[in-house]
N, C-alpha and C positions, 0 to 999 in steps of 0.2 A: 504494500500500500504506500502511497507517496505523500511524501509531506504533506501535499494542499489537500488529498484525504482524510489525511488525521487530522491537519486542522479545522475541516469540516466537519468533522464526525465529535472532536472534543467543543465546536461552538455550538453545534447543534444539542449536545447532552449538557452542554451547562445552564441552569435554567431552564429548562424543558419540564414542561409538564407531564403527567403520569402519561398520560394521552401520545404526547409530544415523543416520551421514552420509547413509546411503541413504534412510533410513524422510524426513529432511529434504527430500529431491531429489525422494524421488516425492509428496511434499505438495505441493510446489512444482509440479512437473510436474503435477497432476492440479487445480491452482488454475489454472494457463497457460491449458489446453485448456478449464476452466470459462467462463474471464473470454474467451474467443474464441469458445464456444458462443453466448453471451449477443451477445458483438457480431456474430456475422456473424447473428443473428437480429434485433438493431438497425440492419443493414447499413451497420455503422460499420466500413469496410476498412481505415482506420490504427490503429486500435484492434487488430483482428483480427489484422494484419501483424506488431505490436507483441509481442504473445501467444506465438502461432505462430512469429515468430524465436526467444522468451527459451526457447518447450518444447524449440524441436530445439535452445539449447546444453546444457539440462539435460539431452536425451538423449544430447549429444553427451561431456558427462562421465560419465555414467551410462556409455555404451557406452566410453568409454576405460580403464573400471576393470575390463572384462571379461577375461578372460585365457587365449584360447582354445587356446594352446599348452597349461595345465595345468590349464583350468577340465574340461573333456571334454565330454560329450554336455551339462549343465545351462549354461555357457557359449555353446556353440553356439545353446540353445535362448534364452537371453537375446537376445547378439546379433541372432538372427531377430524377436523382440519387438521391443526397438528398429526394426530395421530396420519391422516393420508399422508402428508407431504412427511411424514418418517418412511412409510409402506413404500414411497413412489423413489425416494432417493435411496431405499435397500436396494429397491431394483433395479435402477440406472445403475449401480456398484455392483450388482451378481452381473446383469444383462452387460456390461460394458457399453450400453447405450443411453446416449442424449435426449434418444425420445422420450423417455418416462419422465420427465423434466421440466417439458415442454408447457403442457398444461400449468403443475404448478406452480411457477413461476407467473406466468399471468395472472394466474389466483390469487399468487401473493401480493401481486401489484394491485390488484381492485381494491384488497382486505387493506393493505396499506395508504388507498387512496382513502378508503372510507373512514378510516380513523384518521387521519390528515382533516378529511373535512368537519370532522367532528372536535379538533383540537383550535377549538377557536375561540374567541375572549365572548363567555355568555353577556346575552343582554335582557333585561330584566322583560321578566315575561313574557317574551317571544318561543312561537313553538316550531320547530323546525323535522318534516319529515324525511327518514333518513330510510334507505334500503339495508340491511341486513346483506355484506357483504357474503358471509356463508352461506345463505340459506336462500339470498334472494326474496327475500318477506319485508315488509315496509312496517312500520313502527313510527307514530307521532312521539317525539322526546319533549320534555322541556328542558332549555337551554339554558335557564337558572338553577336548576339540579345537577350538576356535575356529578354529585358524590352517590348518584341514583346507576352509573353505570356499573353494570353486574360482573365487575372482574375486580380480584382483590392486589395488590402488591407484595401482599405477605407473602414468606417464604423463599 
């Protein structure tokens, strides 16, 4: 990674909201799976290895901030995300192929687009409808409730 990355990456986590933390993770998570698409089509496997361990610890934080006792059905449906994009990058590493990758990677771009537009400074009483980037399901939020979003940071 080159310096004007890391200095991106350390101005964007300073001051970042919990929201904000995420929109970081899944840039991160969705550069992992880039830089592993490229090598397993250069069939560079230490490279590839390299990638694919640092996405599943990003998922594996990603997935420890979820909080399925109080998150409820959107929780659940996270969780199960994670859980595919571990199943899909097993298989690009057995399969030796970029195709299984393909997919989520774009996935992860929508999921990270939709928490991006949901990382924004509430305004009193305004309600704002948002799509359910996993599931595809619409949901009116209120944007004065932040602390109403169903995923925890514990752990």
């Amino acid at each position: 990674m080159s310096t004007t990355e890391m200095s991106y990456k350390r101005s964007a986590i300073e001051g970042a909201s919990s929201i904000g933390l995420m929109v970081v993770l899944f840039d991160t998570l969705a550069g992992d799976l880039r830089r592993a698409v490229a090598d397993l089509n250069k069939s560079d496997i230490e490279a590839r290895c390299k990638e694919l361990n640092h996405a599943t610890l990003v998922i594996g934080q990603l997935d420890s901030w979820v909080d399925l006792d109080k998150g409820g059905e959107s929780a659940r449906h996270l969780a199960g995300f994670y859980a595919y994009l571990r199943a899909k990058m097993m298989e690009a590493a057995v399969s030796q192929s970029a195709k299984p990758l393909e997919a989520p990677i774009e996935m992860i771009l929508r999921v990270r687009t939709a928490w991006h537009k949901l990382d924004v400074t509430p305004q009193q009483g305004t309600e704002k409808t948002i799509t359910n980037p996993v599931t595809t399901s619409t949901a009116a939020v209120s944007e004065k409730k932040q602390e109403r979003i169903p995923f925890s940071r514990s752990g």
